[in-house]
C-alpha positions as CSV (number, residue, x, y, z in Angstrom):
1,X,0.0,0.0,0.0
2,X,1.4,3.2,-1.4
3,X,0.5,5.0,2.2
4,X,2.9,2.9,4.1
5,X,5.8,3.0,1.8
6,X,5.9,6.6,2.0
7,X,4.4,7.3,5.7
8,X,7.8,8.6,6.7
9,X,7.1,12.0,5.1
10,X,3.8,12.0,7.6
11,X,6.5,11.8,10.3
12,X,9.0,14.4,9.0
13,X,5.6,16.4,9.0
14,X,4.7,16.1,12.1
15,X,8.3,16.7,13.6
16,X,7.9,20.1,11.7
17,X,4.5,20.8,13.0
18,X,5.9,19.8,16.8
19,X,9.1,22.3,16.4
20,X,6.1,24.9,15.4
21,X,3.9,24.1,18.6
22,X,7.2,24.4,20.7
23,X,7.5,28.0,18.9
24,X,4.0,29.3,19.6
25,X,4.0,27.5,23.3
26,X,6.9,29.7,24.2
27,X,5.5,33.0,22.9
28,X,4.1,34.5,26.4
29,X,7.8,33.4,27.2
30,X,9.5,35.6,24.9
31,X,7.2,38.3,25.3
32,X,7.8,38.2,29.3
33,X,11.6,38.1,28.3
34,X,12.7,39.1,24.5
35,X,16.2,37.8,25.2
36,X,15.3,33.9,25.3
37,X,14.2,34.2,21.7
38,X,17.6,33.0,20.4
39,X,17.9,30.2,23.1
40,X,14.3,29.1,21.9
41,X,15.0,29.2,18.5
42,X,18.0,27.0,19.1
43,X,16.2,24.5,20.8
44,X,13.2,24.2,18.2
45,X,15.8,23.8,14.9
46,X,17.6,21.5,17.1
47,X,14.9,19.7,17.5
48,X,13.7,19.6,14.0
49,X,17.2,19.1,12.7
50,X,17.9,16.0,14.5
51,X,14.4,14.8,15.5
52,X,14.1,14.3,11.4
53,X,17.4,12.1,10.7
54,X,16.1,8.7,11.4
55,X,13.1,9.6,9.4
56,X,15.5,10.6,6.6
57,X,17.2,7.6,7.0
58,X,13.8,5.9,6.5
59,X,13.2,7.7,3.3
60,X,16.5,7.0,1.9
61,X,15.8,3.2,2.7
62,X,12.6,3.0,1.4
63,X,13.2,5.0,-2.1
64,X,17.0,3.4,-2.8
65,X,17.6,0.8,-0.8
66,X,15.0,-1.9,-1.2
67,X,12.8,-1.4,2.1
68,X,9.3,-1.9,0.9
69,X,7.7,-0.2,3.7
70,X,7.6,1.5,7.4
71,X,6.8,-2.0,8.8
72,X,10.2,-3.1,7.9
73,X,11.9,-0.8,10.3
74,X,10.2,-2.5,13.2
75,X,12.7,-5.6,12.8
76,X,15.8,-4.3,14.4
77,X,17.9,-8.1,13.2
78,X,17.2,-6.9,9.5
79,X,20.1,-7.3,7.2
80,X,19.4,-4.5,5.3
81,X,21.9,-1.9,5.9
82,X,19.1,0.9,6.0
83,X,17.3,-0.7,8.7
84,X,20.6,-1.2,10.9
85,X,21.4,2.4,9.8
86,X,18.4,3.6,11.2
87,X,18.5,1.9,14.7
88,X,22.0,3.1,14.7
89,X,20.9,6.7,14.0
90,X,18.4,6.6,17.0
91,X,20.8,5.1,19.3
92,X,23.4,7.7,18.2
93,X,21.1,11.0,18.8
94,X,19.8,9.0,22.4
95,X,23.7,9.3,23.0
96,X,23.9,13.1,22.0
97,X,20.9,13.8,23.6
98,X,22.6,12.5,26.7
99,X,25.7,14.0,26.7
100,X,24.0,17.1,25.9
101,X,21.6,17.0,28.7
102,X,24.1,15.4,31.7
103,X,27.1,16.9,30.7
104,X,26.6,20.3,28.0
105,X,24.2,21.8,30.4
106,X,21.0,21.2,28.2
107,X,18.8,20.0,31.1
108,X,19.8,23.4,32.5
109,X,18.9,25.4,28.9
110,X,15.5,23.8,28.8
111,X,14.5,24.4,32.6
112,X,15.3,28.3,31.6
113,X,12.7,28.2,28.6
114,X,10.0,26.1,29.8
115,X,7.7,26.9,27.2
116,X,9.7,24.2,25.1
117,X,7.2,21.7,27.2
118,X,4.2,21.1,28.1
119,X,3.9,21.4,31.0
120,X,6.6,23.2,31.8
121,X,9.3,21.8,33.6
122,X,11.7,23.7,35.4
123,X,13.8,22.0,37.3
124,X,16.8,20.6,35.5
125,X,16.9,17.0,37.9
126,X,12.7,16.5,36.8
127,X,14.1,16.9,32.9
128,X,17.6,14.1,33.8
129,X,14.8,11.7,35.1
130,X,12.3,12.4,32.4
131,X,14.9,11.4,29.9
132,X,16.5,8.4,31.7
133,X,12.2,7.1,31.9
134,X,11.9,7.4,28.3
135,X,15.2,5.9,27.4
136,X,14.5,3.0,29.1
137,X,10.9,2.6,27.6
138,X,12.7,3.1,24.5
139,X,15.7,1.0,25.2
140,X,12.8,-1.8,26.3
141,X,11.3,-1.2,22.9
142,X,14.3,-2.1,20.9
143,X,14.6,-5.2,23.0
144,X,10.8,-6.2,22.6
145,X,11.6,-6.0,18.6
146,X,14.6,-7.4,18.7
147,X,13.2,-10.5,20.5
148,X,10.4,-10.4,18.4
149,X,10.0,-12.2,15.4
150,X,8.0,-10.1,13.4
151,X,7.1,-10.6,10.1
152,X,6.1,-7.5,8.3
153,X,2.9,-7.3,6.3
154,X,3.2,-7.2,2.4
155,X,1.3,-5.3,0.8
């Protein structure tokens, strides 16, 4: 089905459409204090920058490299080198995202515009936990796949 082999734009969409709400949800921020604009506009291309690379990846995989659809990406033990290539990429910006936030100060730059959230969090220890919680629902989620034998649908 033509929709799933080319759902991946849907998500680079979206990504787009989130870095937009993260704009507009910090307006009464900037307005209070004109001087976080540039910190918030760092953090929303950031986040569209890098929150679109695995679904890039995706693209590439599914146009030029044989990956007949989205559902493919959901077997991590794959050989195709675009599937591994895109585990690897989300695995690589959980990394950066990491060292960013533990050790660049980023848990500190979001808790000073927290209109980047919703709700807004503040506290730079809340944001550390946050993240280490949904690392290891995502880390669990690679494992369930991984474990998995899933055969993906053909359409």
């Amino acid at each position: 089905m033509l929709a799933f082999k080319h759902f991946w734009i849907a998500f680079i969409l979206v990504t787009f459409a989130n870095g937009a709400a993260m704009w507009r949800q910090s307006k009464p921020y900037r307005e209070v204090d004109p001087s976080l604009s540039e910190g918030y506009r760092s953090l929303v291309r950031g986040f569209v920058v890098w929150g679109n690379i695995p679904w890039l990846i995706m693209g590439a995989g599914i146009l030029f490299g044989g990956v007949p659809s989205i559902f493919h990406f959901f077997n991590p033990r794959s050989p195709n080198p675009f599937v591994t290539a895109w585990f690897g990429s989300i695995i690589v910006l959980w990394i950066a995202c990491s060292h960013w936030l533990f050790l660049r100060g980023g848990a500190e730059q979001l808790a000073r515009h927290p209109g980047f959230t919703r709700p807004p969090i503040t506290n730079p220890s809340t944001i550390k936990l946050l993240w280490l919680v949904c690392m290891g629902g995502g880390i669990l989620g690679f494992v369930a796949m991984y474990l998995a034998e899933f055969t993906p649908p053909e359409f």
